[in-house]
KEVEXVEX-215522 format. One record per atom (N, C-alpha, C, O): residue in three letters; atom name; x, y, z. Coordinates in pm, whole numbers. Each point is the difference from the previous one (the first is absolute). Layout:
<drentors>
+------+------+--------+--------+--------+
: fiti : mimi :     c1 :     c2 :     c3 :
+------+------+--------+--------+--------+
:  ALA :   CA :      X :      Y :      Z :
...
+------+------+--------+--------+--------+
</drentors>
This chain:
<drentors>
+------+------+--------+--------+--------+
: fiti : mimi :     c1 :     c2 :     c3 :
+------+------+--------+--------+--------+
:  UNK :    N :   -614 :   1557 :    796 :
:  UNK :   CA :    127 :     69 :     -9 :
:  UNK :    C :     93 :    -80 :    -90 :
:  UNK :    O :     35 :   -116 :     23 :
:  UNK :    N :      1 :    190 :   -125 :
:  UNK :   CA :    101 :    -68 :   -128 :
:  UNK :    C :    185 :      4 :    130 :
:  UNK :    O :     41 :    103 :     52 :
:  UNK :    N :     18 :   -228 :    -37 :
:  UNK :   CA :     64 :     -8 :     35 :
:  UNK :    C :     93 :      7 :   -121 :
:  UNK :    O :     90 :     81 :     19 :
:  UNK :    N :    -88 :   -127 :   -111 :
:  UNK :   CA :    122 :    -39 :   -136 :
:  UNK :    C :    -86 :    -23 :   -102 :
:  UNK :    O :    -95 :    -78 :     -6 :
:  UNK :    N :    140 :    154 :    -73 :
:  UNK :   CA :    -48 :    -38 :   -178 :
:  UNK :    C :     84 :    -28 :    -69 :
:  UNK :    O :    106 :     35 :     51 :
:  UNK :    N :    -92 :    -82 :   -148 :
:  UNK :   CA :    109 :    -24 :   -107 :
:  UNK :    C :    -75 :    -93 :   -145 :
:  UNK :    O :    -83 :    -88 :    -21 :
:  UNK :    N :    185 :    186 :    -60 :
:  UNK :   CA :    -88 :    -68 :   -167 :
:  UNK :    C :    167 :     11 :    -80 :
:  UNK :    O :     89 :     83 :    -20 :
:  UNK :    N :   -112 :   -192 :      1 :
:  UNK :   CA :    122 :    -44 :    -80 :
:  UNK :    C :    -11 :    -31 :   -138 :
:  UNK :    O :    -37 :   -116 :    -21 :
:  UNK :    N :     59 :    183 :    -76 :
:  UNK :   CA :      4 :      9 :   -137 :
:  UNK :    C :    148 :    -66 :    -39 :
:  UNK :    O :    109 :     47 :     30 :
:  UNK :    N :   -133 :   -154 :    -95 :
:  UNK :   CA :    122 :    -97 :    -76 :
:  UNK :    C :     51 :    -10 :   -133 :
:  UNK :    O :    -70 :    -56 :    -83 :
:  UNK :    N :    170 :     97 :     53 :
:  UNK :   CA :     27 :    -40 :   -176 :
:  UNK :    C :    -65 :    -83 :    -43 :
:  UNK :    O :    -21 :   -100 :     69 :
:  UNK :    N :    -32 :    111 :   -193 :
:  UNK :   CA :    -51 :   -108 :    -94 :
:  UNK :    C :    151 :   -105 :    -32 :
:  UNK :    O :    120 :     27 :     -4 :
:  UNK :    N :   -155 :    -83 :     -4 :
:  UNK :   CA :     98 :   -140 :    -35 :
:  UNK :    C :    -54 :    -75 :   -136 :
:  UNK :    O :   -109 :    -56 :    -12 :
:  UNK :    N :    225 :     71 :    -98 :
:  UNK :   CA :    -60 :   -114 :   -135 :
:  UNK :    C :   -116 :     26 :    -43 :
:  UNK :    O :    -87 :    -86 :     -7 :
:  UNK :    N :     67 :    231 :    -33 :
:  UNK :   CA :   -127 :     51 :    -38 :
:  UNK :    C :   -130 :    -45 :     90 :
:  UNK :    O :   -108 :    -15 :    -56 :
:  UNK :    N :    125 :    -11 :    221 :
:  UNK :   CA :   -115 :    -10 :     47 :
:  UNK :    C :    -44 :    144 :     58 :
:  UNK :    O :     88 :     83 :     19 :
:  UNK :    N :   -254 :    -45 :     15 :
:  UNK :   CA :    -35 :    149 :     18 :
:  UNK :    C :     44 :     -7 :    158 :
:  UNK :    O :     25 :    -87 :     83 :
:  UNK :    N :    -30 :    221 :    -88 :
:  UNK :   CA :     71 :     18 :    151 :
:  UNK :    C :   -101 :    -11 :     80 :
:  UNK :    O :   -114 :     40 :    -24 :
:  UNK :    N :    166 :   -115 :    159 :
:  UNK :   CA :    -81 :    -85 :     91 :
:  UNK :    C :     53 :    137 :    117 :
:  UNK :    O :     91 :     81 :     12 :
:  UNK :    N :   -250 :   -135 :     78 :
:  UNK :   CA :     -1 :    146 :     88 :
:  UNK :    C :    -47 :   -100 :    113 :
:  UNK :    O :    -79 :    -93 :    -16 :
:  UNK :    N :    136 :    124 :    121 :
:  UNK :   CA :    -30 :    -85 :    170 :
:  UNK :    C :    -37 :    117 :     61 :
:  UNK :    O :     76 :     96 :    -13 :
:  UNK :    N :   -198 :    -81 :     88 :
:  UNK :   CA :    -34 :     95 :     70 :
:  UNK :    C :    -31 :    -90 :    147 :
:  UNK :    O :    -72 :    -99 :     -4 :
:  UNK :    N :    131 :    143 :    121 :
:  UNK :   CA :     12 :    -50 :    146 :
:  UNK :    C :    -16 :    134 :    104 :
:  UNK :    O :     79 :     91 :     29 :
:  UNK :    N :   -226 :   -124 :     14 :
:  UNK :   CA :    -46 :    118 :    118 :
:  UNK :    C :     16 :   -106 :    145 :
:  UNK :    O :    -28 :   -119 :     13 :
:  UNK :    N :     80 :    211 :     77 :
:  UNK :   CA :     28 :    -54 :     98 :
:  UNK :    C :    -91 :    151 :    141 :
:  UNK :    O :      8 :    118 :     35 :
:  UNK :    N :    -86 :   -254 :    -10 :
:  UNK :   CA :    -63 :    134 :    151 :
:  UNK :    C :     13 :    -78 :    110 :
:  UNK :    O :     64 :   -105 :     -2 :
:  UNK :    N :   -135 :    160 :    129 :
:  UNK :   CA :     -9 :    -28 :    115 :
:  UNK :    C :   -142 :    -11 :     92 :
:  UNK :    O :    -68 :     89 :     49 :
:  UNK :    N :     51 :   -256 :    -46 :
:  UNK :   CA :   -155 :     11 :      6 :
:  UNK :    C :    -24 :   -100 :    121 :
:  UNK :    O :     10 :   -122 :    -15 :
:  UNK :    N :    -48 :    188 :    154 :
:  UNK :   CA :    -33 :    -63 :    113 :
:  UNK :    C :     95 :   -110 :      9 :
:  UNK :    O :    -21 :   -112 :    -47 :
:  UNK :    N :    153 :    154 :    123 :
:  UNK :   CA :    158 :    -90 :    -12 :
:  UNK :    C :     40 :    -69 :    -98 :
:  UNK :    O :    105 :    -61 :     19 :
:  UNK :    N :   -170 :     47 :   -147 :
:  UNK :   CA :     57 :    -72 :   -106 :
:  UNK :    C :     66 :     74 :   -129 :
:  UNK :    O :    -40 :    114 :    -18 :
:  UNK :    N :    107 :   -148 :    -45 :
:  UNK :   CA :     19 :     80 :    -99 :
:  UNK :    C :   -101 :    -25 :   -109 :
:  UNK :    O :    -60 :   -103 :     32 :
:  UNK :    N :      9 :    153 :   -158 :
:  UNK :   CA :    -63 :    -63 :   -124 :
:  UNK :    C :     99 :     26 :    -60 :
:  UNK :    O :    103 :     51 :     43 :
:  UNK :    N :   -128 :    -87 :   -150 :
:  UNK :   CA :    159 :    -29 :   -111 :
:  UNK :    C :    -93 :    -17 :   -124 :
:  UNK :    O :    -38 :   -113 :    -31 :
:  UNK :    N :     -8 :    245 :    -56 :
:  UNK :   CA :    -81 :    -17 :   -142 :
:  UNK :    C :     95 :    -42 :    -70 :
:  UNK :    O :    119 :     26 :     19 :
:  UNK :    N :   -166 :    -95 :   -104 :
:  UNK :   CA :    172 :    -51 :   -114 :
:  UNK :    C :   -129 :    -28 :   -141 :
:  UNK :    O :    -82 :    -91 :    -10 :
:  UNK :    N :    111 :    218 :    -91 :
:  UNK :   CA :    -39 :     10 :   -121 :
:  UNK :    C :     90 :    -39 :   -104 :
:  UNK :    O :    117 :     34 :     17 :
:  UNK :    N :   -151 :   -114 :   -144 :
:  UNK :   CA :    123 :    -24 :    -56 :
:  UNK :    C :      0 :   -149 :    -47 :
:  UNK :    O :    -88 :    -87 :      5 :
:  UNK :    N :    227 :     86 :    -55 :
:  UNK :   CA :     48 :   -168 :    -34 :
:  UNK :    C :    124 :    -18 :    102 :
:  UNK :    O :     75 :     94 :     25 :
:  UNK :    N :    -60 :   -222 :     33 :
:  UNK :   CA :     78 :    -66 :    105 :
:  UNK :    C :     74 :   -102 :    -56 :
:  UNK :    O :    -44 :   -114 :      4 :
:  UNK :    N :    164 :    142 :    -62 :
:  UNK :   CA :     70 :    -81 :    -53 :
:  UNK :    C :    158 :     20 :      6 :
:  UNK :    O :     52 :     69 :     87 :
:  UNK :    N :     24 :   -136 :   -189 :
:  UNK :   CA :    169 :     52 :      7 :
:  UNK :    C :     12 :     87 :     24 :
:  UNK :    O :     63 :     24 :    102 :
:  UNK :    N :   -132 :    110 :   -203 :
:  UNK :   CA :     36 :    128 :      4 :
:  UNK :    C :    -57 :     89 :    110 :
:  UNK :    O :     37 :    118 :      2 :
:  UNK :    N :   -108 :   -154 :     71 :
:  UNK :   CA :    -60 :     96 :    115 :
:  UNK :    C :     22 :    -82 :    134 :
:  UNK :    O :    -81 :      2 :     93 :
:  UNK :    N :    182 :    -65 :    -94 :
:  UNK :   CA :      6 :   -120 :    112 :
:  UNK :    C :     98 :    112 :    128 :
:  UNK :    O :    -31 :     29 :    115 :
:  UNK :    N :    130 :      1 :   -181 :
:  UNK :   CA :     88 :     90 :    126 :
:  UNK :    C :    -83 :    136 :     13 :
:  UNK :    O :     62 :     72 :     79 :
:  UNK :    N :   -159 :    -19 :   -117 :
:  UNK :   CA :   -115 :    125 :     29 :
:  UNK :    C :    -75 :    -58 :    122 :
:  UNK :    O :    -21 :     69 :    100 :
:  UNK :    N :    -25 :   -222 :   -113 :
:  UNK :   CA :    -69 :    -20 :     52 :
:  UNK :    C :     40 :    -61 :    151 :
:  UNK :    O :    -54 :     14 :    109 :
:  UNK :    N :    152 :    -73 :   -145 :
:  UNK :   CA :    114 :    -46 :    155 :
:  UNK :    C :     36 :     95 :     73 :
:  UNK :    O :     37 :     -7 :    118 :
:  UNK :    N :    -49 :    115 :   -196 :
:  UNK :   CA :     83 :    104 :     75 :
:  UNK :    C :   -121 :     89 :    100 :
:  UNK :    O :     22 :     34 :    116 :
:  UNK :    N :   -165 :     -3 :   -201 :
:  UNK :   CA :    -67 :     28 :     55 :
:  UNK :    C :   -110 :   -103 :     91 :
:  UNK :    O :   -104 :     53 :     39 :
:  UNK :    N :    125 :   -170 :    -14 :
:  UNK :   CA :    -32 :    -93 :     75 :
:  UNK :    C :     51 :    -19 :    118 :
:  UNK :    O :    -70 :    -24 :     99 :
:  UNK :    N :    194 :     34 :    -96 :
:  UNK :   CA :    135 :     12 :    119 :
:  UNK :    C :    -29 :     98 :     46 :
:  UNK :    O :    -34 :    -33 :    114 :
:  UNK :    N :     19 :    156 :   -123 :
:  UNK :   CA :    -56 :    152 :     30 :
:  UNK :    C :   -142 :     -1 :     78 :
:  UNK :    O :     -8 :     53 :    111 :
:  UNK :    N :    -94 :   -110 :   -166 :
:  UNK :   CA :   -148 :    -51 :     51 :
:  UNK :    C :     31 :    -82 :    135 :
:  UNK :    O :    -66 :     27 :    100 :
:  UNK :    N :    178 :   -139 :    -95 :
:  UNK :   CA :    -35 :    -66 :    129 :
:  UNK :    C :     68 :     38 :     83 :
:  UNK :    O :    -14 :    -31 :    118 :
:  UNK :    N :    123 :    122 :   -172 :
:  UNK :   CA :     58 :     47 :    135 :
:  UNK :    C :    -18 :    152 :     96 :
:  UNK :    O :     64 :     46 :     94 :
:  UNK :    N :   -193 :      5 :   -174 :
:  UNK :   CA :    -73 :     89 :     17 :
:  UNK :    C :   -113 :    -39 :     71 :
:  UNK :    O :    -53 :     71 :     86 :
:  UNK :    N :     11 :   -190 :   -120 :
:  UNK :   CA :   -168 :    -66 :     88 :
:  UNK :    C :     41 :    -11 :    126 :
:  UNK :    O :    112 :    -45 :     21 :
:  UNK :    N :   -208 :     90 :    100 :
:  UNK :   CA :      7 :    -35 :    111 :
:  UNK :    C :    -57 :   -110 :     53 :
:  UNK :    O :     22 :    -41 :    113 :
:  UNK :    N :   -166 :    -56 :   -269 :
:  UNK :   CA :    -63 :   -118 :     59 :
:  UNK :    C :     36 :    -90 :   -154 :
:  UNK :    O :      9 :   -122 :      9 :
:  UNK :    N :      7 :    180 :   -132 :
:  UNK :   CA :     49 :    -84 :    -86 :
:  UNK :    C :    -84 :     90 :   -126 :
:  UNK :    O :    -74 :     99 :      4 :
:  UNK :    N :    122 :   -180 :   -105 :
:  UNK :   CA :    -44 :     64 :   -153 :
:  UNK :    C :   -102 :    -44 :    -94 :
:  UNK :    O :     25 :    -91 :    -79 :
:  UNK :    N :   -127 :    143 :     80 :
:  UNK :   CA :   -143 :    -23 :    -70 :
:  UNK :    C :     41 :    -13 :   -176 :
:  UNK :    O :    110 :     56 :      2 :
:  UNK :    N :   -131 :    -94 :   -142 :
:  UNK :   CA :     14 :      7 :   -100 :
:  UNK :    C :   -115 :     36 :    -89 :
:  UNK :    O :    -31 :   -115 :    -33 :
:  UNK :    N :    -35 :    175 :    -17 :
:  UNK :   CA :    -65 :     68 :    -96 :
:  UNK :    C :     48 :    -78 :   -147 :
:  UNK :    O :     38 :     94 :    -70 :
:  UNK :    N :    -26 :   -201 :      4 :
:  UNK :   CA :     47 :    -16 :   -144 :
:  UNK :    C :   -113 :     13 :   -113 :
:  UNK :    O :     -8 :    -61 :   -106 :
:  UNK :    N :    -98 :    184 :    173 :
:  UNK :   CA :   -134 :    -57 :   -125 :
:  UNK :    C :     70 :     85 :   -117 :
:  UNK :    O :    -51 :    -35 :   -107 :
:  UNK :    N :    117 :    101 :     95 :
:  UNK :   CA :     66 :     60 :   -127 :
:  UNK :    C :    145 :    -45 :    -58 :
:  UNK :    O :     83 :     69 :    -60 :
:  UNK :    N :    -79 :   -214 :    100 :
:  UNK :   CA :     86 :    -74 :    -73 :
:  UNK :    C :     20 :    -30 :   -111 :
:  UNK :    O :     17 :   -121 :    -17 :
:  UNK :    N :    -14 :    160 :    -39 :
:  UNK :   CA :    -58 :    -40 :   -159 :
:  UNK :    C :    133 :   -153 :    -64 :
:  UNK :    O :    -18 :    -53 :   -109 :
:  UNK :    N :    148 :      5 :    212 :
:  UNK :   CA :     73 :    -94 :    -55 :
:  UNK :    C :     56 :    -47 :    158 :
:  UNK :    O :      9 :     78 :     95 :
:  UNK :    N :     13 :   -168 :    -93 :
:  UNK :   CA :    109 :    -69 :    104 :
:  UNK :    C :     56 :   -143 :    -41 :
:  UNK :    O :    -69 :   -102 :     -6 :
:  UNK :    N :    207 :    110 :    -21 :
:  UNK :   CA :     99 :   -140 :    -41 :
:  UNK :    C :     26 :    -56 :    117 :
:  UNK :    O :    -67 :     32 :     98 :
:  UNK :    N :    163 :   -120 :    -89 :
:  UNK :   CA :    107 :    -38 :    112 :
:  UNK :    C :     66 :     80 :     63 :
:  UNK :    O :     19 :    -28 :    119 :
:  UNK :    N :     31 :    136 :   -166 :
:  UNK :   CA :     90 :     43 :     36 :
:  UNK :    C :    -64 :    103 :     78 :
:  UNK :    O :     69 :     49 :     89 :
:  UNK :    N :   -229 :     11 :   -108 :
:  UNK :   CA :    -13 :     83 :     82 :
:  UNK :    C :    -75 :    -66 :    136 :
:  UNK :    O :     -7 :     44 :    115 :
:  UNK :    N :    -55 :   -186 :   -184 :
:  UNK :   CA :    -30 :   -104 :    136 :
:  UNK :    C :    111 :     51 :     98 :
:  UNK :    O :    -19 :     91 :     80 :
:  UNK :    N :    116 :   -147 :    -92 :
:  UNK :   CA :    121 :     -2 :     24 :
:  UNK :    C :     65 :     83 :    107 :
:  UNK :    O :     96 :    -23 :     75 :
:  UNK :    N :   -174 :    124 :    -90 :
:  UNK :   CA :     56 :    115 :     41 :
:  UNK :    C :    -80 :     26 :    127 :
:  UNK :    O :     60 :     53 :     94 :
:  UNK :    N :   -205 :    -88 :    -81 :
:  UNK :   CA :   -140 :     -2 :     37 :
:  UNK :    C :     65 :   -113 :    123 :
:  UNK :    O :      7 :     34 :    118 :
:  UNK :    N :     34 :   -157 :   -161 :
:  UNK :   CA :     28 :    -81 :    109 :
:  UNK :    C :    112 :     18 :    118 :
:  UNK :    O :     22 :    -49 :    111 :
:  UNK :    N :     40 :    151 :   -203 :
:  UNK :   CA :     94 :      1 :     82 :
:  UNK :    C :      0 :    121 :     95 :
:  UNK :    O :     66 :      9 :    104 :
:  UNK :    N :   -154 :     88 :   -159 :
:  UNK :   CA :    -48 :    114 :     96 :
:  UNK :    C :    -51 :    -80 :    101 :
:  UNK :    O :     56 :     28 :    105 :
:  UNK :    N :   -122 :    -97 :    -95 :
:  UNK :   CA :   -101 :    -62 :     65 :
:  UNK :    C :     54 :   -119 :    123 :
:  UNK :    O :    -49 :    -41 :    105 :
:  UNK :    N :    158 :     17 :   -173 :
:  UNK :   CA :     99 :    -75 :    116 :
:  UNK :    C :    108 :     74 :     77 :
:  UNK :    O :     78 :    -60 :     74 :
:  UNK :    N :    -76 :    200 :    -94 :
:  UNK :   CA :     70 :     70 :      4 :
:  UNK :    C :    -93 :     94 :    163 :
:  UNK :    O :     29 :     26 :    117 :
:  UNK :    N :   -156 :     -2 :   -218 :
:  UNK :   CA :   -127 :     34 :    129 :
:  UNK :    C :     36 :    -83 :    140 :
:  UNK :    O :     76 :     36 :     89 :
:  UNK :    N :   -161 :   -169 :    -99 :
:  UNK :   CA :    -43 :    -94 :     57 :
:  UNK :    C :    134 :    -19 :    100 :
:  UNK :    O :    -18 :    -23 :    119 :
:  UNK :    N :    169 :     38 :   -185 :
:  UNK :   CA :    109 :    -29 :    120 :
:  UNK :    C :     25 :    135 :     85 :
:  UNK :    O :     91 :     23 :     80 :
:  UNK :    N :   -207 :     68 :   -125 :
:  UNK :   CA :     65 :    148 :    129 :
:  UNK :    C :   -203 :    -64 :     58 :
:  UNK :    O :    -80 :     86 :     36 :
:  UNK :    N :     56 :   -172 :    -38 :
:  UNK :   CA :   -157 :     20 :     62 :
:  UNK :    C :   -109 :     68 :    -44 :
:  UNK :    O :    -96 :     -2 :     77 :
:  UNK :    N :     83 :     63 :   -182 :
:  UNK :   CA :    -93 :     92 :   -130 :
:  UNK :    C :    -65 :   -141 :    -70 :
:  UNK :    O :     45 :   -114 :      4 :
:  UNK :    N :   -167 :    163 :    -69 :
:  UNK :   CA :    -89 :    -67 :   -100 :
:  UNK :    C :     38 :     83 :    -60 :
:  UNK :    O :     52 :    108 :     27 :
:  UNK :    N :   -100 :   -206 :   -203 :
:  UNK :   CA :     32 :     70 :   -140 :
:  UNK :    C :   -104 :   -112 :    -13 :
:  UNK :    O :    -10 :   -121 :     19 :
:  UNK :    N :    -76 :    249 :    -71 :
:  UNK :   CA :   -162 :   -102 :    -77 :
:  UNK :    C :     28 :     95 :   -115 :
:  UNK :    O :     58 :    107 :    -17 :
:  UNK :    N :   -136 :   -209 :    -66 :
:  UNK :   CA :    -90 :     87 :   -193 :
:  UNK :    C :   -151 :    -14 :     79 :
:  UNK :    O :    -66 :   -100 :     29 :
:  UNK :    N :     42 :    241 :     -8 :
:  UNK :   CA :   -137 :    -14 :     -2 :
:  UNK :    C :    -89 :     52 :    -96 :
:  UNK :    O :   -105 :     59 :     26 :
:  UNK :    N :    155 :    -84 :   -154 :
:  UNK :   CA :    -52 :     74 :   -132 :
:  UNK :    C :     84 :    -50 :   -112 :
:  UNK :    O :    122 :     20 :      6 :
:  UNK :    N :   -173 :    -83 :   -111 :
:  UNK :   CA :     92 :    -60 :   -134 :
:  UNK :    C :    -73 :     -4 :   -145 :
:  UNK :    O :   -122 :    -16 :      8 :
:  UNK :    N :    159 :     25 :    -98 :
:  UNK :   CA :    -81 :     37 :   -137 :
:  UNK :    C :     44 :   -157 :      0 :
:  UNK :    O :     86 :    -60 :     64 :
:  UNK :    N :   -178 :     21 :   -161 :
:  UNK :   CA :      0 :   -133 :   -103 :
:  UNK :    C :     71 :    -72 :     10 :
:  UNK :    O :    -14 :   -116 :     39 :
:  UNK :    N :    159 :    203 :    -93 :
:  UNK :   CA :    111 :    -88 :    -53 :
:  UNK :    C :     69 :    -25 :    124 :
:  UNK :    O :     38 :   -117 :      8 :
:  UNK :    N :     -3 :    209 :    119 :
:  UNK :   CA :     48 :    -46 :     51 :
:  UNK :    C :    -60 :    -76 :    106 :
:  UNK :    O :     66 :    -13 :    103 :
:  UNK :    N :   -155 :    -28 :   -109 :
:  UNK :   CA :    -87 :   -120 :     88 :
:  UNK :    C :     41 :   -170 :    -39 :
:  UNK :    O :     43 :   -104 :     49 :
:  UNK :    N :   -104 :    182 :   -207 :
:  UNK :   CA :    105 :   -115 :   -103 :
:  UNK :    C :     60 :    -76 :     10 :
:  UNK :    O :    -12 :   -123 :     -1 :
:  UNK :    N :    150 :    243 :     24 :
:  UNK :   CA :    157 :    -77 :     55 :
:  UNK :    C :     13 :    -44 :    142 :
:  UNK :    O :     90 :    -77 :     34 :
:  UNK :    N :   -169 :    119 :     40 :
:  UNK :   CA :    -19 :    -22 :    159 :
:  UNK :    C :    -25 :   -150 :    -10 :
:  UNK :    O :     69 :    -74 :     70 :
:  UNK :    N :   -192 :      5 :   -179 :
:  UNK :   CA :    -60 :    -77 :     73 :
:  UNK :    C :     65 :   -131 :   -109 :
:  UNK :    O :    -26 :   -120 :     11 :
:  UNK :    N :     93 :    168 :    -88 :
:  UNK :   CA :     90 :   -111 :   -105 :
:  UNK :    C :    147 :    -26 :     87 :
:  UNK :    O :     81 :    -90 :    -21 :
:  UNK :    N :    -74 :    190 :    116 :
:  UNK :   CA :    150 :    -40 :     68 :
:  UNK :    C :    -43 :    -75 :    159 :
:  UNK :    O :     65 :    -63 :     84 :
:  UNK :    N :   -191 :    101 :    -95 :
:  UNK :   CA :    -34 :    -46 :    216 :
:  UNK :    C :     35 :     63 :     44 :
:  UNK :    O :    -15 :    -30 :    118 :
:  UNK :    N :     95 :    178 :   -132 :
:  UNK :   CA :     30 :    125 :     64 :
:  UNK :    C :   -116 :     63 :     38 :
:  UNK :    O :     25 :     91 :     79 :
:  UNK :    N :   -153 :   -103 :   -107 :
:  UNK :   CA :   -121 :     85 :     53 :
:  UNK :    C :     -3 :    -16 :    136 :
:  UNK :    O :    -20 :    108 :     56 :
:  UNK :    N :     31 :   -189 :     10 :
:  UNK :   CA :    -67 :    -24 :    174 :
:  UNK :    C :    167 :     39 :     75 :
:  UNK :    O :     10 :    -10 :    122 :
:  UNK :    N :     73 :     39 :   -179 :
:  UNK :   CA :    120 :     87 :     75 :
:  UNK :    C :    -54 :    144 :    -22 :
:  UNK :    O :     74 :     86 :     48 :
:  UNK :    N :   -134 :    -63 :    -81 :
:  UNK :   CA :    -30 :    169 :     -1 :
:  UNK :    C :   -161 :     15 :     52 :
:  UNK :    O :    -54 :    110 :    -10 :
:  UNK :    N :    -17 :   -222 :     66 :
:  UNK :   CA :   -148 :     26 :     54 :
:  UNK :    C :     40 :    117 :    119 :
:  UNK :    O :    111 :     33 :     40 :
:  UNK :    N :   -201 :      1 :    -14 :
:  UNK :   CA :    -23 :     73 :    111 :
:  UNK :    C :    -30 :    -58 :    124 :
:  UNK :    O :   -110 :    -46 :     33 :
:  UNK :    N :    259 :     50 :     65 :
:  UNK :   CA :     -8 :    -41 :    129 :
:  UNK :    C :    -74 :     49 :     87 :
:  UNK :    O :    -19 :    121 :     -9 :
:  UNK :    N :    -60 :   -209 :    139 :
:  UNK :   CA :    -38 :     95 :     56 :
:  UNK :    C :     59 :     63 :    105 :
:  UNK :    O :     86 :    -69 :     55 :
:  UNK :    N :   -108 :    205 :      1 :
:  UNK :   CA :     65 :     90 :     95 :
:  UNK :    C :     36 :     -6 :     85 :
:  UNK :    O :    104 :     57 :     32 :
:  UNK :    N :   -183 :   -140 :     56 :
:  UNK :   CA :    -30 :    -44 :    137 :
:  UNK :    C :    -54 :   -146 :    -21 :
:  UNK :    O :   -105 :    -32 :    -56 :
:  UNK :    N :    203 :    -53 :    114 :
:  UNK :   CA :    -92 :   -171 :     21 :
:  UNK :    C :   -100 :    -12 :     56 :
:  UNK :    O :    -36 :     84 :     82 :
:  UNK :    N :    -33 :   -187 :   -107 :
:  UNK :   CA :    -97 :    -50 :     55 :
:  UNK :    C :      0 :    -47 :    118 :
:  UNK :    O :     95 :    -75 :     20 :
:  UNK :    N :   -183 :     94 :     92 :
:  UNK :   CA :     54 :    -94 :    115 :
:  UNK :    C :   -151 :    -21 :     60 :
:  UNK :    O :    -60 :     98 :     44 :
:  UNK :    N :    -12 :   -251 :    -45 :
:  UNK :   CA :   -122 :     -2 :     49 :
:  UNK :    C :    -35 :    -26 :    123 :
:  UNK :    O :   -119 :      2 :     32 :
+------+------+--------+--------+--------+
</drentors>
């Protein structure tokens, strides 16, 4: 079930081609997924806050991430990613990437931001 879609088409800026963010948002066994197609940067940073903020306060167990159609991520859309994610974690929600193209593994693993987005588990262990 498509809970929220949204595709945000942006002015070109300084003769750059126009950049397109595509963000599917469903509802999958209490979590949200959150597809995010696109480049993640200055210009798609408040598309993406906005529909991130929307994802966790919609999850009833927290927000799954899909980034295999990332095709860019800077700082600023890190940025945005961490702060969803601290944003999760203080109402009691997980926010995992359980899916990332290339580049943004890339930037995951050049910042040490990768193992803040592993996949927690559900239920602890108790032997």
């Amino acid at each position: 079930m498509t809970v929220h879609a949204t595709t945000v088409d942006l002015p070109a800026t300084a003769g750059a081609p126009l950049q397109d963010l595509t963000i599917n948002v469903s509802l999958r066994c209490g979590h949200v997924l959150v597809t995010i197609c696109g480049e993640l940067d200055l210009c798609t940073e408040q598309a993406l806050e906005s529909a991130l903020r929307e994802a966790v306060g919609r999850s009833p167990q927290g927000v799954d991430l899909d980034l295999t159609g990332t095709t860019f991520c800077d700082c600023s859309g890190l940025n945005v990613l961490l702060t969803a994610r601290r944003n999760a974690l203080n109402t009691g929600k997980a926010f995992t990437i359980r899916a990332a193209s290339r580049q943004v593994r890339r930037l995951l693993c050049a910042t040490g931001t990768g193992p803040l987005f592993a996949p927690q588990l559900r239920t602890p262990y108790v032997p």
